[in-house]
PDB file as gemmi writes it, atoms N, CA and C in Angstrom:
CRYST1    1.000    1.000    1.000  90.00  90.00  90.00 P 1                      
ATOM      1  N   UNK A   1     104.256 138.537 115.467  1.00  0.00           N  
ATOM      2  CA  UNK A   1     103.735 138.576 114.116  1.00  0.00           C  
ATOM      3  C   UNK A   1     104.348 139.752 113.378  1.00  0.00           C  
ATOM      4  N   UNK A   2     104.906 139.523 112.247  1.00  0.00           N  
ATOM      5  CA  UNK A   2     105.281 140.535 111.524  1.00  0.00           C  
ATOM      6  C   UNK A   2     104.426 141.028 110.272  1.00  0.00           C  
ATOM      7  N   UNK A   3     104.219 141.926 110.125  1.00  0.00           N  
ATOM      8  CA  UNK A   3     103.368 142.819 108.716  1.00  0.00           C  
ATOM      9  C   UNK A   3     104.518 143.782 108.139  1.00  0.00           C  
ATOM     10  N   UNK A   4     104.853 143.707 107.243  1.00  0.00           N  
ATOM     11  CA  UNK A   4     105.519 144.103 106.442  1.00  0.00           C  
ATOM     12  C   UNK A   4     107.181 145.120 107.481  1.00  0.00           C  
ATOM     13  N   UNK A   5     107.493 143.993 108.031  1.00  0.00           N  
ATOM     14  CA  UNK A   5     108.525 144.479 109.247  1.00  0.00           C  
ATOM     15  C   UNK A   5     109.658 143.759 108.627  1.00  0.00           C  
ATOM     16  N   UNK A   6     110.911 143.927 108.344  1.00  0.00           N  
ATOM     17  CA  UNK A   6     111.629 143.134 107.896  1.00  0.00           C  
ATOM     18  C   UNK A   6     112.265 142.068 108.918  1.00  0.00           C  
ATOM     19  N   UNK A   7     112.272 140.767 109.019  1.00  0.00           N  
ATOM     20  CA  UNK A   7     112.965 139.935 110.219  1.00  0.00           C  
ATOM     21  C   UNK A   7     113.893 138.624 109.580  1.00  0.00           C  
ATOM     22  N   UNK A   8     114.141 138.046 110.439  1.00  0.00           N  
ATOM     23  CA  UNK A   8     115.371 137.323 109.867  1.00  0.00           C  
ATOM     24  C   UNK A   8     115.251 136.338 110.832  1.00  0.00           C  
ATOM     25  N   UNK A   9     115.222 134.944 110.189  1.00  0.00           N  
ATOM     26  CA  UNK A   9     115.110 133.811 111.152  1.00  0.00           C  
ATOM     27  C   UNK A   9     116.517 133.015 110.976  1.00  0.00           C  
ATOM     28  N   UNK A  10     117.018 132.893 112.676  1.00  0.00           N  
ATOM     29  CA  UNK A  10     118.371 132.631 112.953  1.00  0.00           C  
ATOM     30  C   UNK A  10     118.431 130.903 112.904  1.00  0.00           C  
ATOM     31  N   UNK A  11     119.482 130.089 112.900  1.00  0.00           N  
ATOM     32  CA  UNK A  11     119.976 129.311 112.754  1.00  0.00           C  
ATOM     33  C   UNK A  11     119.657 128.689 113.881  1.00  0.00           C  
ATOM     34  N   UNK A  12     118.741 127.559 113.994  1.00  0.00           N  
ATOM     35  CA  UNK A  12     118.313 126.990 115.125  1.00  0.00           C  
ATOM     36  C   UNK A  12     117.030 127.352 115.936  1.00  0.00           C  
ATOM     37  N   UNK A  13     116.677 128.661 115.290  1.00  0.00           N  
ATOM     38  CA  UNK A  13     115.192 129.343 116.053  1.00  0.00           C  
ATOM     39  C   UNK A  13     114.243 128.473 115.636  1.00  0.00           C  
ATOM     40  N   UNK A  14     113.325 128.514 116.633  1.00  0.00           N  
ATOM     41  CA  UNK A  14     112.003 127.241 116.950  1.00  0.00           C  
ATOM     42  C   UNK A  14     111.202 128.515 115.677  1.00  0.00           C  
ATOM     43  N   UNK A  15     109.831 127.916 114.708  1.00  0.00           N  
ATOM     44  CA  UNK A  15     109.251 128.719 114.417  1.00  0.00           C  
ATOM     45  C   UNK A  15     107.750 128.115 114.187  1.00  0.00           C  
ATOM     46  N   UNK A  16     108.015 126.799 114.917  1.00  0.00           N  
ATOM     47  CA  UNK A  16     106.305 126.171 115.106  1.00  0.00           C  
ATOM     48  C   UNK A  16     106.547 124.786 116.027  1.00  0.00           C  
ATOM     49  N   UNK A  17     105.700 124.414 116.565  1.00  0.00           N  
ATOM     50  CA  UNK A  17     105.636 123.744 117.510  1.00  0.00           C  
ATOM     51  C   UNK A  17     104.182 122.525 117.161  1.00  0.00           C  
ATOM     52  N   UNK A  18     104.606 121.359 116.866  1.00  0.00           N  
ATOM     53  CA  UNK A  18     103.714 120.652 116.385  1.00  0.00           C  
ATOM     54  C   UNK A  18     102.996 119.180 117.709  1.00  0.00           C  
ATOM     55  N   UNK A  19     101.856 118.940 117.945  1.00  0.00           N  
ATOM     56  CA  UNK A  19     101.822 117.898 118.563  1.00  0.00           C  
ATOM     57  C   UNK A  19     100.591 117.096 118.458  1.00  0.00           C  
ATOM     58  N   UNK A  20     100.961 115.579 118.588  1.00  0.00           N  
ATOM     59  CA  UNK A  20     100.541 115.255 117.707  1.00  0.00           C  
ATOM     60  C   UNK A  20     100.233 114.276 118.843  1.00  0.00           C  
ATOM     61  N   UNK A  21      98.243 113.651 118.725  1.00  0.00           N  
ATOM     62  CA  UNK A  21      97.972 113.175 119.783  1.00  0.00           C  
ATOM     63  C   UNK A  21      96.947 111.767 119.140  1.00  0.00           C  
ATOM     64  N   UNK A  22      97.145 111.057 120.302  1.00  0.00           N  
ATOM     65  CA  UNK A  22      96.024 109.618 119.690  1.00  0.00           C  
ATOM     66  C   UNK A  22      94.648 110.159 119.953  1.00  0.00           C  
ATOM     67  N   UNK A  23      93.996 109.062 118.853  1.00  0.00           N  
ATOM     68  CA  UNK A  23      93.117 109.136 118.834  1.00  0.00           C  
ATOM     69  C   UNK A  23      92.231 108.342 119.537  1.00  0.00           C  
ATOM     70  N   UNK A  24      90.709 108.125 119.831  1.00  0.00           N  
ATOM     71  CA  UNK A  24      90.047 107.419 120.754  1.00  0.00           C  
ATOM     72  C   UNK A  24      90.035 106.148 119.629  1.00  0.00           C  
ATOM     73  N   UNK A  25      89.474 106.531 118.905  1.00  0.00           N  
ATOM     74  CA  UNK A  25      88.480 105.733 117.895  1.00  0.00           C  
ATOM     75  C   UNK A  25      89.387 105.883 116.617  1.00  0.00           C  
ATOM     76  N   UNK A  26      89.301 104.831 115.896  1.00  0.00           N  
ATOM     77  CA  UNK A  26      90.131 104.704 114.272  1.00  0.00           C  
ATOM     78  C   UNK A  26      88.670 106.153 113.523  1.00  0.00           C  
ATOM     79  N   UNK A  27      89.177 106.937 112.716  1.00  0.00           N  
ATOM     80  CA  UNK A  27      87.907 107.903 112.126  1.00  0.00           C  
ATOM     81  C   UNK A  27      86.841 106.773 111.075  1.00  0.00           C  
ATOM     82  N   UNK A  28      85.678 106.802 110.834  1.00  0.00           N  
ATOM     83  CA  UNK A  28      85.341 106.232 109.751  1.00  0.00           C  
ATOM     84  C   UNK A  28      85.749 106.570 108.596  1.00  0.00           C  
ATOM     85  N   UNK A  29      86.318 107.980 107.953  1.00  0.00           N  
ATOM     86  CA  UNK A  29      86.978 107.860 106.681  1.00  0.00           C  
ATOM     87  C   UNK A  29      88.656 108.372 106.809  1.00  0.00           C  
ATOM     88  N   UNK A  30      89.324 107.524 106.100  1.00  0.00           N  
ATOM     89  CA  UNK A  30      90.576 108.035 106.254  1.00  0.00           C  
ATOM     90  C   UNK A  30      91.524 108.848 105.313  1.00  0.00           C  
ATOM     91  N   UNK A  31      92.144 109.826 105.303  1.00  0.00           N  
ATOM     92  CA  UNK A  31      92.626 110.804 104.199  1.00  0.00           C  
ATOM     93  C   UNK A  31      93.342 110.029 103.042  1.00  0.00           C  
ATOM     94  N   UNK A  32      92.854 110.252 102.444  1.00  0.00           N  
ATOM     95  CA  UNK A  32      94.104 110.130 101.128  1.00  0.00           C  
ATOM     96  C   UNK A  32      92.782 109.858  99.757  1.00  0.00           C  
ATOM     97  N   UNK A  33      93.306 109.297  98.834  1.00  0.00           N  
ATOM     98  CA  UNK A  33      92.988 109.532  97.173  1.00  0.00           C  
ATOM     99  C   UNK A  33      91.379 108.932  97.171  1.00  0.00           C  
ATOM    100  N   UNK A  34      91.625 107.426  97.992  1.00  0.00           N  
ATOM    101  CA  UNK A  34      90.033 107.190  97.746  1.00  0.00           C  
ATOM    102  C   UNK A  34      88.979 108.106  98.104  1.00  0.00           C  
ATOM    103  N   UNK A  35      89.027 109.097  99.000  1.00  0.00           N  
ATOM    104  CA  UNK A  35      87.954 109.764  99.111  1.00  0.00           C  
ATOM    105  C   UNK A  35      88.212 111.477  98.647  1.00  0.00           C  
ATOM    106  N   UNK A  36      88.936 111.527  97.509  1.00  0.00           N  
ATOM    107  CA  UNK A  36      89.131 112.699  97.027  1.00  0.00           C  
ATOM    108  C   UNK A  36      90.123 113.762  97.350  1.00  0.00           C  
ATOM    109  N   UNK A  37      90.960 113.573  98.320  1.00  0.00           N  
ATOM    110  CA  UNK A  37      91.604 114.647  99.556  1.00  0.00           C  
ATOM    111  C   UNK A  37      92.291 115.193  98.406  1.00  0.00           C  
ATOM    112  N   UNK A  38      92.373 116.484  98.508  1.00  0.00           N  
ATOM    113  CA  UNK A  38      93.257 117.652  97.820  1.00  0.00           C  
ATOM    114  C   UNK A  38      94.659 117.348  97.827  1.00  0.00           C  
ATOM    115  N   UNK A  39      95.192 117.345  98.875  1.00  0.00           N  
ATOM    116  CA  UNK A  39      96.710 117.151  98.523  1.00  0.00           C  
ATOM    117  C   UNK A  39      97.873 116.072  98.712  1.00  0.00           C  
ATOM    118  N   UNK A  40      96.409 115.011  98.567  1.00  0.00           N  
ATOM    119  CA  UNK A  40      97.264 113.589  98.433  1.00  0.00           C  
ATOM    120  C   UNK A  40      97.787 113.218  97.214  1.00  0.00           C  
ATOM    121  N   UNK A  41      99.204 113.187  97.869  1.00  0.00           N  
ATOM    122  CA  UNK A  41     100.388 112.888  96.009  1.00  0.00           C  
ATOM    123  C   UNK A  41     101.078 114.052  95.644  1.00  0.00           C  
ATOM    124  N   UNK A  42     100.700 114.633  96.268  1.00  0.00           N  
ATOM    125  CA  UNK A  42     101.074 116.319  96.028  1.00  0.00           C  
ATOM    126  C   UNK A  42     102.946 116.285  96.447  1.00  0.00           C  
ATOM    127  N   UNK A  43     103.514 116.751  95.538  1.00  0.00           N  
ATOM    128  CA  UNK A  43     105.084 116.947  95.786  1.00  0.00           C  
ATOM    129  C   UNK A  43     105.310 118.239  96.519  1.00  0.00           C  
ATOM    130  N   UNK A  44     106.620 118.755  97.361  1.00  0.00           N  
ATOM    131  CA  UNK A  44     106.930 119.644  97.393  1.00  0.00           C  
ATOM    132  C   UNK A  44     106.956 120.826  96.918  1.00  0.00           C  
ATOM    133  N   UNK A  45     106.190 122.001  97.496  1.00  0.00           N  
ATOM    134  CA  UNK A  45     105.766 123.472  97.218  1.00  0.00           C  
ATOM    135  C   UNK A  45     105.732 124.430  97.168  1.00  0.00           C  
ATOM    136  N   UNK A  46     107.005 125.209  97.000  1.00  0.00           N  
ATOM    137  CA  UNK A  46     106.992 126.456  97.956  1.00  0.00           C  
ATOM    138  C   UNK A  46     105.516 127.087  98.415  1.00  0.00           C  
ATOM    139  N   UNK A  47     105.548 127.929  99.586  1.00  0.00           N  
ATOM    140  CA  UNK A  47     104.076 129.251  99.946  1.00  0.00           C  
ATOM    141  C   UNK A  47     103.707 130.276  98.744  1.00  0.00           C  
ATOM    142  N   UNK A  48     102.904 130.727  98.222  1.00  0.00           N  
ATOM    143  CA  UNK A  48     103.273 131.521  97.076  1.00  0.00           C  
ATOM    144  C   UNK A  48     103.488 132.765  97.634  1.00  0.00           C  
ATOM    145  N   UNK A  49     104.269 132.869  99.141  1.00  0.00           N  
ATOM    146  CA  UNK A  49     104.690 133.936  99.605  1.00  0.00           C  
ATOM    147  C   UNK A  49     105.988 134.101  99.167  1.00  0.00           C  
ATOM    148  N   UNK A  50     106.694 133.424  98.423  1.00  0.00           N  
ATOM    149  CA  UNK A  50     107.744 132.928  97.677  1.00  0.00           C  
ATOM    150  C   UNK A  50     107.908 133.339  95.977  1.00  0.00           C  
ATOM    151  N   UNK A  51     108.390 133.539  95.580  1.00  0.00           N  
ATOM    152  CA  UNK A  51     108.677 134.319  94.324  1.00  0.00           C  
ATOM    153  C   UNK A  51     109.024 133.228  93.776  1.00  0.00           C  
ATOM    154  N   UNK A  52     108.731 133.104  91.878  1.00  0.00           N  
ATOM    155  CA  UNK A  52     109.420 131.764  91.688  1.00  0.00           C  
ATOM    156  C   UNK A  52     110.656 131.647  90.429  1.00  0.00           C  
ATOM    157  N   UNK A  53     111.306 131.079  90.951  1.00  0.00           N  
ATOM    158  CA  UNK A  53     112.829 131.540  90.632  1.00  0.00           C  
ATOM    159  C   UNK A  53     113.009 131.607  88.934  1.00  0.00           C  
ATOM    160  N   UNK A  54     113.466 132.164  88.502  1.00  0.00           N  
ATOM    161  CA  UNK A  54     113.503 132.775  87.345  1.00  0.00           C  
ATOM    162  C   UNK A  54     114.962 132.315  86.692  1.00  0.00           C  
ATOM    163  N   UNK A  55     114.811 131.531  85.197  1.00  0.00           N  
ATOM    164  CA  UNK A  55     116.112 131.277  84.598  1.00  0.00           C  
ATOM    165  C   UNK A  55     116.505 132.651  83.672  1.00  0.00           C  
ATOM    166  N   UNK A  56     118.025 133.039  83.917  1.00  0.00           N  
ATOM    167  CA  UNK A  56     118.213 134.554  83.127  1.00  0.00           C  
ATOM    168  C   UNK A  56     119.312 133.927  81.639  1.00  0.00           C  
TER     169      UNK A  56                                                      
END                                                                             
């Protein structure tokens, strides 16, 4: 974990590890618009750990 350490992520470095498993049962509600979900439809975002780019 870095806190204000400067680091540099190399070309090919792993930096999350995702997995992704069945389920028993279908859920009774399922994500998306009919039941309100926040970021269904949602386009691409940067983190607002990200600065946002500026026309000069």
């Amino acid at each position: 974990r870095a806190h204000d350490v400067p680091f540099m992520i190399e070309h090919g470095q792993r930096v999350c590890t995702l997995t992704f498993e069945r389920m028993l049962q279908r859920p009774d509600k399922l994500y998306g618009a009919a039941i309100g979900s926040s970021y269904q439809g949602q386009g691409l975002i940067l983190s607002k750990h990200f600065l946002p780019e500026t026309n000069h």
